[in-house]
C-alpha positions as CSV (number, residue, x, y, z in Angstrom):
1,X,76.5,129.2,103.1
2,X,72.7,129.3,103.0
3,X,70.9,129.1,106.9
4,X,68.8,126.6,107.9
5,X,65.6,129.1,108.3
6,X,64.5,132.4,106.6
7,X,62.8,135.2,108.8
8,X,61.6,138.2,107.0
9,X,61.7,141.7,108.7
10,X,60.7,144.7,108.0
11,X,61.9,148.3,109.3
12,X,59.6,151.4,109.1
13,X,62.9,154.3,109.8
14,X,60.2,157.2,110.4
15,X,58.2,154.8,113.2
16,X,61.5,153.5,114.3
17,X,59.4,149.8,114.8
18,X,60.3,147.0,113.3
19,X,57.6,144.3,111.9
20,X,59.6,141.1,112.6
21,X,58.1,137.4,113.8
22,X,60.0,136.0,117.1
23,X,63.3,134.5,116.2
24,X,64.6,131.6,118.6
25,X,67.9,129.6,118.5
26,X,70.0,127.4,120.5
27,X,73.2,128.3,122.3
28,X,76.1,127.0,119.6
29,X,73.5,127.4,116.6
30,X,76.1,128.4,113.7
31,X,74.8,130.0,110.8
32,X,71.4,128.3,111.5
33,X,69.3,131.6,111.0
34,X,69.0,134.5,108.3
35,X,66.9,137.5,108.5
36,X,66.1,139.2,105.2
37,X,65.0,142.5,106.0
38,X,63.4,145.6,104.1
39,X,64.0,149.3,105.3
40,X,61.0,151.6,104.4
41,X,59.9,155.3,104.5
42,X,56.4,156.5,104.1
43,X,55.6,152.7,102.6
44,X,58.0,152.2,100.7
45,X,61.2,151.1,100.0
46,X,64.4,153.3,101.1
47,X,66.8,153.7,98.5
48,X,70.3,153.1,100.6
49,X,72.7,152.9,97.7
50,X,76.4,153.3,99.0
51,X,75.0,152.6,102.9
52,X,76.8,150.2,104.8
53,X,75.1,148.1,107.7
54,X,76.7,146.3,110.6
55,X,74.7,143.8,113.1
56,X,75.2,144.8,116.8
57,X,73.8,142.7,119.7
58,X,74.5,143.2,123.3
59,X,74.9,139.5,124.9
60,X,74.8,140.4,128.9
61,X,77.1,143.4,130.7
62,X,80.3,141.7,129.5
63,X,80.2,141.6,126.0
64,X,78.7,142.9,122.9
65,X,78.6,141.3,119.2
66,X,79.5,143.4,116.4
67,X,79.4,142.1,112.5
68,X,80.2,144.2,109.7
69,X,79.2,141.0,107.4
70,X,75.7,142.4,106.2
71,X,74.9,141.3,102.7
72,X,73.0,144.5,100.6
73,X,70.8,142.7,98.1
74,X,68.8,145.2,96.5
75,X,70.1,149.0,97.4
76,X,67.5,150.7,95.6
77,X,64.6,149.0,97.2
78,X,66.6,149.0,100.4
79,X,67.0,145.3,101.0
80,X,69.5,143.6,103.0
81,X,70.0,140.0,104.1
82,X,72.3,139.2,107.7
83,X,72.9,135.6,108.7
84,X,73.5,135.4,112.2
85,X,77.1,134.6,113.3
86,X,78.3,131.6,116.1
87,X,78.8,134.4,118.1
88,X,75.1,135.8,118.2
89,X,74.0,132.1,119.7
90,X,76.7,131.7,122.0
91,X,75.0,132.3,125.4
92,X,71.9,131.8,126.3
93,X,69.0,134.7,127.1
94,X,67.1,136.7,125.4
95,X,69.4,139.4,123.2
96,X,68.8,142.6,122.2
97,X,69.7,143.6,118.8
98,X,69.5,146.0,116.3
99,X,71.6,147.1,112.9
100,X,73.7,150.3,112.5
101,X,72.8,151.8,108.8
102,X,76.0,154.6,108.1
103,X,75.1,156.2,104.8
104,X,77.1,157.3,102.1
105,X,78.3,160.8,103.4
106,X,79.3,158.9,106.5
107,X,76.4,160.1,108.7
108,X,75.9,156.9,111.2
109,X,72.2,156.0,112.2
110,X,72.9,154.4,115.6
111,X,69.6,155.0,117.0
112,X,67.9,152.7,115.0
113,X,65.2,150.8,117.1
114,X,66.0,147.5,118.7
115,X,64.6,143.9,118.3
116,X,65.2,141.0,120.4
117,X,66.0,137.7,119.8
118,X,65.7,134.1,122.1
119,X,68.7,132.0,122.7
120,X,67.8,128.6,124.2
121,X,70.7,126.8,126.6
122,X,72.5,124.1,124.7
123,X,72.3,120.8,127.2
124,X,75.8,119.2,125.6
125,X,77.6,123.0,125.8
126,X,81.0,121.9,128.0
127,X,80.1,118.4,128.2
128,X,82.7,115.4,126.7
129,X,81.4,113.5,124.0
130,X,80.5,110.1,124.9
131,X,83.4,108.5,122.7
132,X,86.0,110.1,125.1
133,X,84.8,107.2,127.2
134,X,85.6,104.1,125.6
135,X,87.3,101.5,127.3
136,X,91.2,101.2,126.8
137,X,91.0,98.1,124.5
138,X,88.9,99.9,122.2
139,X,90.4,103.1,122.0
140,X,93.9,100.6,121.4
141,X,92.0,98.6,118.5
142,X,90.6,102.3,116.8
143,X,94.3,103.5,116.9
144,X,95.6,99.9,115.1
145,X,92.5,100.4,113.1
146,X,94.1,103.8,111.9
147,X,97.4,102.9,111.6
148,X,97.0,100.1,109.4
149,X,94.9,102.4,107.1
150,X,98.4,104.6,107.0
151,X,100.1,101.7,106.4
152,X,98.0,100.4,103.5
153,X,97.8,104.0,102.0
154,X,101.9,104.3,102.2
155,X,102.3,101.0,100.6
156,X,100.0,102.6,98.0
157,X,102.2,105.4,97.6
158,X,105.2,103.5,97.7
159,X,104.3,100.7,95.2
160,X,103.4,103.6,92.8
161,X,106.6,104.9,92.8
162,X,108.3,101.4,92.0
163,X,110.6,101.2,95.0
164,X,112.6,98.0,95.0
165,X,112.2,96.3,98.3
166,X,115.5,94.6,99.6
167,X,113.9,91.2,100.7
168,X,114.0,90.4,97.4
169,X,110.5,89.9,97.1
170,X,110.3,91.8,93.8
171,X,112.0,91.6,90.6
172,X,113.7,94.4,88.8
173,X,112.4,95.4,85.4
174,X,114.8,97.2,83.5
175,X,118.7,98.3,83.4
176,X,120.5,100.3,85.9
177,X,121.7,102.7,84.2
178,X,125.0,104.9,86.0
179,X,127.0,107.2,84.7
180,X,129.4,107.0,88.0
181,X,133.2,105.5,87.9
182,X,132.5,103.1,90.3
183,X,129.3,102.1,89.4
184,X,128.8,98.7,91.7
185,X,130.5,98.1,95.0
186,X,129.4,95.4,97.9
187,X,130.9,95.5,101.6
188,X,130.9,92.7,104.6
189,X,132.2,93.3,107.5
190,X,133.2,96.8,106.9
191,X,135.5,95.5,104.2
192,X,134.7,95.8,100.4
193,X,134.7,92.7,98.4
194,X,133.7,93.4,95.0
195,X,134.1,96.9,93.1
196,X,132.8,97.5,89.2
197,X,135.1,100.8,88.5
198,X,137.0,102.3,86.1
199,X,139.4,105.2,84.9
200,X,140.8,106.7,81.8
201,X,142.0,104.2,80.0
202,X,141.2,100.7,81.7
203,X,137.4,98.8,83.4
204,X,138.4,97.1,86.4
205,X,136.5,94.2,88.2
206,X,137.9,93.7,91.4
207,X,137.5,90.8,94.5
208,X,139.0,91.4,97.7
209,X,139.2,87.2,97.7
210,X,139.8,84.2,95.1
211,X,137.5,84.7,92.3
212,X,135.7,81.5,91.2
213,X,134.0,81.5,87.7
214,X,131.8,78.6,88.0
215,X,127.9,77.7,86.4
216,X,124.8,78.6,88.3
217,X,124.9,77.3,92.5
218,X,128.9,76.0,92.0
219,X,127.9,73.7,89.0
220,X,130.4,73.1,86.1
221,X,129.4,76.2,83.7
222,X,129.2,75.8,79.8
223,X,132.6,77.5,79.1
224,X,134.0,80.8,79.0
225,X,134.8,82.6,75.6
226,X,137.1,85.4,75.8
227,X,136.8,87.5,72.2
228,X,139.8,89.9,72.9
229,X,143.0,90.9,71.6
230,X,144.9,89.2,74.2
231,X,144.6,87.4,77.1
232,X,147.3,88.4,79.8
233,X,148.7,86.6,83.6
234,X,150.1,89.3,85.8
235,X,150.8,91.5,82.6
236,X,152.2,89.1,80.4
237,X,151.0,87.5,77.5
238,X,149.3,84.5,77.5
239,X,148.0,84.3,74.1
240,X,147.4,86.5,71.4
241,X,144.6,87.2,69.2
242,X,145.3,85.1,66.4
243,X,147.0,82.1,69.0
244,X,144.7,79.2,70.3
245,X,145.3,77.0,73.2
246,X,143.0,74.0,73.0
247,X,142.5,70.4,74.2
248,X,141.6,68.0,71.7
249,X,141.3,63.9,71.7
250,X,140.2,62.0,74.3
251,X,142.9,63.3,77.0
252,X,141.5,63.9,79.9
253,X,142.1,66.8,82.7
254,X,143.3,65.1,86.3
255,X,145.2,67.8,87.7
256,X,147.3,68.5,84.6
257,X,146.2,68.3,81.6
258,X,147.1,65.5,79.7
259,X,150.2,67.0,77.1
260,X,149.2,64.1,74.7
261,X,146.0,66.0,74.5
262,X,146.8,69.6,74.2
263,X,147.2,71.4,70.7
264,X,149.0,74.3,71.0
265,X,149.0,76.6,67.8
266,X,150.8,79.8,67.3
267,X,152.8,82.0,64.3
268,X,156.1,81.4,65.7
269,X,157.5,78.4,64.2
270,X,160.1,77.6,66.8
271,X,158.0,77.9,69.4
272,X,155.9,74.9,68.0
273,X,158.8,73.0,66.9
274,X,160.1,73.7,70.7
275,X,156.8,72.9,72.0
276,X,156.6,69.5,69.5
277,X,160.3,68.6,70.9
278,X,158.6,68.1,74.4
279,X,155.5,66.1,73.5
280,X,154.7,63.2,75.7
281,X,155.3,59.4,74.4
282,X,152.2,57.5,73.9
283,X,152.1,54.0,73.6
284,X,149.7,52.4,71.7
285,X,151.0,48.7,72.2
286,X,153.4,46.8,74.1
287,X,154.5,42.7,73.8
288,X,155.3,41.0,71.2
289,X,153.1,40.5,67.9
290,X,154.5,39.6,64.4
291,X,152.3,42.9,63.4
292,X,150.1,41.5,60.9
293,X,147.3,42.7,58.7
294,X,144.7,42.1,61.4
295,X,147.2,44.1,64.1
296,X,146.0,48.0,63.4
297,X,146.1,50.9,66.3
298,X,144.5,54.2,65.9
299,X,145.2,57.6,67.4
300,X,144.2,61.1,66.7
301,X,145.9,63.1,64.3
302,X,146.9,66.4,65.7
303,X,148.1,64.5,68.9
304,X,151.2,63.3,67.0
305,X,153.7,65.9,66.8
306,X,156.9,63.8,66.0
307,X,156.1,60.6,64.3
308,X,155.1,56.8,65.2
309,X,157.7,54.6,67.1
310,X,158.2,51.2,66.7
311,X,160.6,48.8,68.4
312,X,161.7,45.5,66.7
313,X,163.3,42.5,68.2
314,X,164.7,39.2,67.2
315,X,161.9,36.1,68.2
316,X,162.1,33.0,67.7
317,X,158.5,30.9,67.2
318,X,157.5,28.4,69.3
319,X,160.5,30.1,71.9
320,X,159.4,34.0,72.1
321,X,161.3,37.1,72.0
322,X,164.7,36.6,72.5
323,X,165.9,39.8,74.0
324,X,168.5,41.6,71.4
325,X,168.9,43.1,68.6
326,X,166.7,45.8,69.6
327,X,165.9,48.5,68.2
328,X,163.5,51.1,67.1
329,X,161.9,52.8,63.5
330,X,160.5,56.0,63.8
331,X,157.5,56.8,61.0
332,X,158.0,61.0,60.5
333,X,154.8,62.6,61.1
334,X,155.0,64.3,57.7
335,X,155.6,60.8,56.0
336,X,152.3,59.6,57.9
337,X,150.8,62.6,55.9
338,X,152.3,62.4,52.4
339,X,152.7,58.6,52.2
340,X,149.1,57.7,53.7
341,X,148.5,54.1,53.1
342,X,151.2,53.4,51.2
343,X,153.7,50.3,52.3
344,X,156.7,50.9,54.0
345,X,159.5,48.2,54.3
346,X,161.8,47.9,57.2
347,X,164.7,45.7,56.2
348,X,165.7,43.4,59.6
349,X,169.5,43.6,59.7
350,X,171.2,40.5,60.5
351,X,168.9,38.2,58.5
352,X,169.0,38.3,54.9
353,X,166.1,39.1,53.2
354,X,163.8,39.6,56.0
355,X,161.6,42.9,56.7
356,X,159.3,43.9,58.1
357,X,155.9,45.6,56.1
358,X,154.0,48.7,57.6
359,X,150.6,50.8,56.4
360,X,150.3,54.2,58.4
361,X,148.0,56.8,57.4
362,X,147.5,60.0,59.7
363,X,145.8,58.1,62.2
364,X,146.3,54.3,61.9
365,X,149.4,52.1,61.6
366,X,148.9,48.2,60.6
367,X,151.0,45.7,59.9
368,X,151.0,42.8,56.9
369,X,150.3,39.6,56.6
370,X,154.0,38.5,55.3
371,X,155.0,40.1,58.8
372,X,154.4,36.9,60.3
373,X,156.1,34.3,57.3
374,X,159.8,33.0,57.0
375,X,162.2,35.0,57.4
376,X,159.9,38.2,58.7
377,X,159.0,36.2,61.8
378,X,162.8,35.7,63.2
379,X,161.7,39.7,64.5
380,X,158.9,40.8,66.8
381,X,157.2,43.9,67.1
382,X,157.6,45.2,71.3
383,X,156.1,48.5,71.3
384,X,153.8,51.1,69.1
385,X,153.3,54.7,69.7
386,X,153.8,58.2,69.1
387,X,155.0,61.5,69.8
């Protein structure tokens, strides 16, 4: 550290004076003063290559300053340079001084002649600094002050190191990546309610309650697509890989879904001629019509899983239907298929020569014209529908 001011010295060792201008300082002066001094013999300079110098001061009867930390600068020419230390200023008076030269064989010169030195008393020395007495409120607003600079320099810190708060005020970037069994798990009330785990052989997602797959904030979601090999209910099969359970038609879903509605395909022939056995009876009309041309009824295709139905009665125009000789024709579902639009005749038995005249493709059925002429209108058509 370089001083504040430079005093040069100079030290004749046969006349044991020193030529040296009047050094002052203030009590606490730290490092404030250097003394670059020259040692001579005979007019010139005093070689003191491998000397060592020490500064020693005597401060009043109680202590004494003693600093080995004297800088040599040029040996040959015997040049040395001593800042003074904070200990040298640290009472006030005048000080004497001098510097112990030891040469290189050890031989100590401690009678070197003395120099003194002026050390002015330092007013503020043991005196609080004026800050010490601000009022309460300020001293309060200086530590807020502070601690929101903490605060703003932690939040720093801590939005460098991309901590995700738990208010939610920040979004995530990126996947969490575990490599732990049980990679997710939530708790209420000291009881777990959802777990993401896994063992050996099997994932397992897990709810302490009901689970409820719905769409975003309980709405109706856009459906669910399992692509698996199976699909199981408490470990048994509820359809296979190759099996589809699907609603088709306009059925609709109150409760139970509508059977009339519901195509059910699988491999296993007996169970679809089983499940075909149990479909629902839809009826398409109900009264009494001749069943003409104009008369057709419509229904979807893959809902009929046994055939059409139709129930004939005798009538009599201008009186109505007259109540017997009921009874019913059934239309296969496979004759819907390979007979599509071609006529089918109904003989009415009883009545010679009359019958009845039907056109049913997959998904229509319509009568005739004739259907309504002598002798075809002694019958009436009651009911239409399928199975």
């Amino acid at each position: 550290m370089t001083a504040i001011r430079t005093i040069k010295a100079v030290l004749d060792i046969n006349k044991r004076t020193w030529e040296i201008e009047r050094i002052e300082a203030v009590q606490g002066d730290v490092k404030s003063l250097t003394v670059e001094a020259s040692v001579i013999q005979r007019g010139i300079g005093l070689n003191i290559t491998g000397w060592r110098s020490s500064f020693l001061a005597v401060l009043n009867d109680s202590y004494i300053v003693s600093d080995p930390v004297v800088d040599i600068v040029d040996a040959k020419n015997g040049r040395f340079n001593y800042t003074f230390c904070e200990a040298a200023f640290s009472i006030p008076g005048e000080i004497e001084a001098s510097f112990v030269l030891i040469k290189e064989d050890g031989t100590e010169l401690t009678g070197m002649p003395r120099f003194t030195y002026h050390v002015a008393p330092n007013e503020t020395e043991g005196k609080l600094p004026i800050e010490h007495y601000l009022g309460e409120f300020a001293n309060l607003q200086a530590q807020i002050t502070d601690i929101l600079l903490q605060n703003k320099a932690l939040q720093s810190q801590i939005d460098a190191m991309n901590v995700l708060p738990l208010d939610g005020s920040k979004a995530m970037v990126g996947a969490i990546i575990s490599e732990a069994d049980t990679p997710l798990q939530a708790r209420k009330d000291g009881n777990w309610w959802v777990r993401i785990t896994r063992n050996a052989t099997n994932a397992f997602i897990q709810f302490s309650l009901a689970a409820r797959i719905t769409g975003i904030n309980n709405t109706t979601g856009l459906g669910y697509d399992f692509i698996q090999n199976h699909l199981r209910l408490n470990g048994k099969d509820v359809a296979l890989k190759d099996d589809s359970v699907q609603k088709t038609g306009n059925s609709t879903v109150a409760g139970i879904i509508d059977a009339a509605g519901l195509k059910i395909a699988t491999k296993d022939v007996a169970t679809q001629e089983f499940v075909n056995a149990f479909a629902p009876y839809v009826q398409l009309f109900k009264g009494a019509a001749y069943f003409l041309d104009t008369n057709v009824y419509t229904f979807p295709a893959d809902a009929v899983k046994i055939g059409i139905f139709i129930t004939v009665a005798r009538y009599l125009p201008g009186t109505g239907p007259l109540g017997y000789g009921k009874r019913t024709i059934i239309i296969p579902r496979e004759e819907l298929v390979e007979s599509s639009g071609k006529a089918v005749w109904e003989g009415m038995v009883g009545t010679d020569g009359a019958k009845k005249v039907f056109y049913a493709t997959a998904t229509t059925i319509r009568g005739h014209a004739d259907n309504g002429v002598s002798p075809a209108n002694g019958w009436c058509i009651e009911r239409v529908g399928y199975r």
